[in-house]
VEXTOR-837646 format. One record per residue (C-alpha): x, z, y. Coordinates in steps of 0.001 Angstrom, whole numbers, plus 500000, padded with zeros to 6 digits. Layout:
BEGIN
XZY;...
***
This chain:
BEGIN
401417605540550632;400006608718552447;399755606631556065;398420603609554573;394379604286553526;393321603340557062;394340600318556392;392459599444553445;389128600531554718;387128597711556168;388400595116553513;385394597103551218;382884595879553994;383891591995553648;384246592022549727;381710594292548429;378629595592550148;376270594380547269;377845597253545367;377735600135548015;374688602344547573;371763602663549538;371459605941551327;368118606974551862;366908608996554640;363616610674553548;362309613088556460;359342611905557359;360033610029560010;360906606601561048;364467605655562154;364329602826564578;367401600819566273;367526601477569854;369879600925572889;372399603801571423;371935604059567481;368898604997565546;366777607671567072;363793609530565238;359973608531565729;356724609426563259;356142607837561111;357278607577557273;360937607349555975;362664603610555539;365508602861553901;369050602766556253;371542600663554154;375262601715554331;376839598279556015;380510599613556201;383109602476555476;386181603230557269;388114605759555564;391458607391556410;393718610361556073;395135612934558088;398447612021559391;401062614773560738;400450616463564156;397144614803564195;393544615984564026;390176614869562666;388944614722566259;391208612399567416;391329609951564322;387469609744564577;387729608541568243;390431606372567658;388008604502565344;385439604198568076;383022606083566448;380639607780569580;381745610860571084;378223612425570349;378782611522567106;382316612993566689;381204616044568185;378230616497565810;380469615825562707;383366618552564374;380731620989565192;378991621396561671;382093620572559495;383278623594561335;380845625735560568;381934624906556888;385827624342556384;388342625754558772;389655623036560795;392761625261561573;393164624625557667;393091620959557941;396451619360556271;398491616634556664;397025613854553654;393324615204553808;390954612636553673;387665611681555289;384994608348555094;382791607691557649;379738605314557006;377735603122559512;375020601491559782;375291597614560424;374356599191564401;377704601528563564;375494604572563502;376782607264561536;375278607599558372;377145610559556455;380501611797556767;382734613364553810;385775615066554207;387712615957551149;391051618719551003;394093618168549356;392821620709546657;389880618693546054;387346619916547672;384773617731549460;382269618324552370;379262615875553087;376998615403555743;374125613519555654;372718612158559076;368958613124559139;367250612124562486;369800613445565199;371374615961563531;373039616069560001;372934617999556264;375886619713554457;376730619649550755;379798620771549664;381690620494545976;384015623096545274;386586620824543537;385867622455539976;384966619365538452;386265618119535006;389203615701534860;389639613099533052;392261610185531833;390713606876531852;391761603327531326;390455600012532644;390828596262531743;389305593218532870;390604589447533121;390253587287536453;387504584370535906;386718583813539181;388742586009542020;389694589988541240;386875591747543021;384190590232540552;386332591319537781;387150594919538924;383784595663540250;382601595228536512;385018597640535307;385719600425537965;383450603095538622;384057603070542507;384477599588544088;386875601820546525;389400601520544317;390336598114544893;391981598771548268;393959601787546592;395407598988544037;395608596237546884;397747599060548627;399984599888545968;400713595966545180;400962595571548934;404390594755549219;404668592979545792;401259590545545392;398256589957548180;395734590460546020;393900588621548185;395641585787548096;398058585633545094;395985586063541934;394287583527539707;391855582980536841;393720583749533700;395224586689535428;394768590234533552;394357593592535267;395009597143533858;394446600488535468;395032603984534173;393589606836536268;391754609853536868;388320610256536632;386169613572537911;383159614475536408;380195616808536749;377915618061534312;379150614585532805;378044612402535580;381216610603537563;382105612345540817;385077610509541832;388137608587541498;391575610934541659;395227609741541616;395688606186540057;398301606711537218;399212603896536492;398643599819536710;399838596625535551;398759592898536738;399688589890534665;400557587267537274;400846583553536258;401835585078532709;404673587749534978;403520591583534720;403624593451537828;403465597287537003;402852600228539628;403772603785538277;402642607109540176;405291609830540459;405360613216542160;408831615094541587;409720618737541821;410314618383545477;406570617265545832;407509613692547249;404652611394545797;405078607161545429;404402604156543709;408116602605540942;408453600274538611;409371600913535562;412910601647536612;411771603999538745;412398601678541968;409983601890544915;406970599420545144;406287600704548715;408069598461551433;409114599884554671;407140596527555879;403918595277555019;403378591977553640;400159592150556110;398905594446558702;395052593868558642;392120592908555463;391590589757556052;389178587161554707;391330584326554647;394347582298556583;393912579823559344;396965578895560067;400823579258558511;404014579839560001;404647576276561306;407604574945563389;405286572103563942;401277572547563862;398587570709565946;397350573493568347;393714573742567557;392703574224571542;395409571857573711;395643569168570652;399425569166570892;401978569966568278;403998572961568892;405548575804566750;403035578289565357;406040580970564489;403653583458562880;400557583651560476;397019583606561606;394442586012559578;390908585295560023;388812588421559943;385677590035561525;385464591282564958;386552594912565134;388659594544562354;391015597521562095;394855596226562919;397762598214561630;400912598947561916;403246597087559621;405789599438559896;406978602339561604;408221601923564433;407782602353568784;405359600365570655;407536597936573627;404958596044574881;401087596218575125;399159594246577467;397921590878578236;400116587852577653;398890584084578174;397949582357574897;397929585600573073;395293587484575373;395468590907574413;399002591232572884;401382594522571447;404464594179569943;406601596741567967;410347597416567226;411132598707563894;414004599663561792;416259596559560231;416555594927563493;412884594185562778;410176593285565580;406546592872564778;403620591191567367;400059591067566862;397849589086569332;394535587977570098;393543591146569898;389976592504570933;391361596251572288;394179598217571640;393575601718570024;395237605192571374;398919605793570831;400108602549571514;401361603202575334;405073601663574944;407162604026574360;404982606019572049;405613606543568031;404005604930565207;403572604667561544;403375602407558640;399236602045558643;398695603669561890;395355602039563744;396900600044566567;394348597839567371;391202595295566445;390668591738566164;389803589807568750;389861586117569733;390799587064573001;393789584543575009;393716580566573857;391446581695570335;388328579010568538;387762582559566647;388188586198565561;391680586325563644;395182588072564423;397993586107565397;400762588094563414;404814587378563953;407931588641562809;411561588682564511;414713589377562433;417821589602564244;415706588203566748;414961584920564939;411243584584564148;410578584518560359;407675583467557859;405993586658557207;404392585488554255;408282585007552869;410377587416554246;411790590234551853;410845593342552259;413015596338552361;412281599191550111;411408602675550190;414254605180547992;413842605115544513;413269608261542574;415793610807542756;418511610365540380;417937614298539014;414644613004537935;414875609517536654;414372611147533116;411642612850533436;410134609683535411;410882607671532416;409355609981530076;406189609952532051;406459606054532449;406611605901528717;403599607475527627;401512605619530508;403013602092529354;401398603284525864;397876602983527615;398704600328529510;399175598136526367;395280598339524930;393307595541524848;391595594295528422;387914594928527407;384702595199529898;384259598667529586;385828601944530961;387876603809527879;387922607624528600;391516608937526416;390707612864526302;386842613177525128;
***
């Protein structure tokens, strides 16, 4: 799971802006949208609403610097963000897993930046006219057990949203179910949701979210559960309740999509030459810019233009296992073949370049070099949990599946007050 937040990210923007919070810039002047951003004028202070958050974590023998840019965030705007977060946390100190969020502006000005250490502590930094303001928690907030219920009506996000104290927390669970359900796709009304998971408080007001314990989603009348589990040698995943990994060394989908266009196909009416032809893959509709991943690790074998496909990369994996992704609007850094990537690594953003009516991803799958139907293929798993610890994962499995079995209700239950 530690590779795979960038990934989640932008699905926030399409599902749930009505819920993000405004942030208001009050500083006595006026921000107006110009040529390059928002730059300051006199005047008095507007409201600048937050219109998307990409959000990631440190991965090994990277830096902060270098993620930021590979999101295409402006190099002024990096260096701001590098040069006062400096001044306040150590870079040199930065580790592996740490995590940042960046918010924009609609204009994909930066709004405030947060970076938060593996030991919990979180640095802010508001943008006020050109330049921006620190606050920093020290990570001595109160900690909390809580559980969380709620049954589909319509879709998930207008059930969790009423529950959850942090809409972010639907791409964690999307994540974790990732190679199990598409929670975009897969649920229905009827279906029940349950969540166990730390909350942080201050002075008794919510802070944040911390690990999610534990979760279980009654599909069609079939629970799914997810179990969190760090053993003694620190290694940290997602089991069922036989201690079996839920992560997938593929993902079931390498982008957050807002809905499919088109299904694997050996015959489909091309929506451009009006011919039928194969469409060996599975088209995701999404927003321009939309972050692409990787669906696995793997090294990067092609990247460049290919007719049809326009912008096109394509990825060998493990398994005898290739992955393509097409259409794409620009490739990100680190994808020159030949270079290294991982499960949820930025790789590139949708596009409608090549033979495209619209933004989406054209997404494909070899096996044994055979193309297969992404949306069907079984995934291979991550290793299960060390057979030294399988009791005390079932010991700590047992007293979450004790939560997990109160009744869904439309409020937040806090266990240890």
């Amino acid at each position: 799971m530690k590779q795979n937040y960038q990934r989640i990210l932008p699905v926030i923007l399409i599902l749930g802006l009505s819920v993000f919070a405004t942030i208001i810039i009050s500083t006595g002047f006026t921000l107006i949208k110009g040529s390059r951003g928002f730059v300051a004028d006199e005047g008095q202070s507007i409201d600048v609403r937050v219109a998307s958050v990409i959000a990631g974590k440190l991965h090994k023998d990277g830096s902060l610097m270098s993620d930021l840019l590979s999101l295409d965030i402006p190099t002024e705007a990096v260096n701001k963000i590098i040069a006062k977060l400096s001044k306040l946390f150590d870079l040199k100190q930065a580790q592996t897993g740490d995590e940042y969020k960046v918010y924009l502006t609609s204009a994909d000005s930066v709004l405030a930046f947060e970076y938060k250490t593996k030991n919990n502590k979180k640095y802010r930094l508001n943008r006020v006219g050109g330049d921006f303001l620190d606050q920093i928690w020290d990570g001595h907030n109160e900690k909390r057990v809580e559980f969380a219920g709620a049954v589909v009506e319509t879709d998930l996000w207008d059930a969790l949203v009423q529950v959850l104290p942090d809409p972010n927390m639907f791409a964690r669970i999307a994540e974790i179910y990732a190679g199990q359900i598409d929670l975009f796709t897969d649920t229905n009304p009827g279906d029940t949701f349950k969540i166990v998971f730390e909350g942080y408080y201050s002075d008794g007001d919510f802070v944040r979210c911390g690990d999610i314990l534990g979760v279980e989603y009654i599909l069609a009348g079939k629970p799914y559960r997810a179990f969190q589990y760090t053993d003694p040698d620190g290694y940290s995943d997602y089991y069922d309740e036989h201690g079996y990994s839920l992560r997938r060394a593929m993902l079931k989908s390498p982008l957050d999509y807002r809905c499919i266009t088109s299904r694997f196909s050996y015959r489909r009416l091309h929506p451009i030459l009006k011919t039928y032809r194969p469409h060996l893959g599975v088209d995701f509709a999404a927003a321009p810019g939309t972050p692409v991943v990787a669906a696995g690790d793997g090294t990067v074998i092609f990247r460049g233009r290919v007719h049809g496909f326009g912008n096109y990369l394509e990825i060998q994996h493990d398994f005898d296992m290739t992955t393509s992704y097409g259409h794409l609007q620009k490739f990100a850094d680190g994808t020159m073949p030949g270079q290294r990537v991982v499960q949820g690594q930025i790789i590139g953003y949708v596009g409608s370049s090549g033979e495209a009516t619209g933004p989406h991803l054209d997404y494909r799958v070899k096996r044994g070099g055979q193309y297969v139907n992404p949306l069907k293929m079984t995934l291979p798993a991550m290793p299960p949990v060390k057979a030294q610890y399988l009791s005390d994962y079932r010991s700590t499995v047992a007293q979450r599946v004790q939560i997990l079995k109160r009744q869904v209700d439309t409020k937040v239950y806090v266990l240890n007050q």
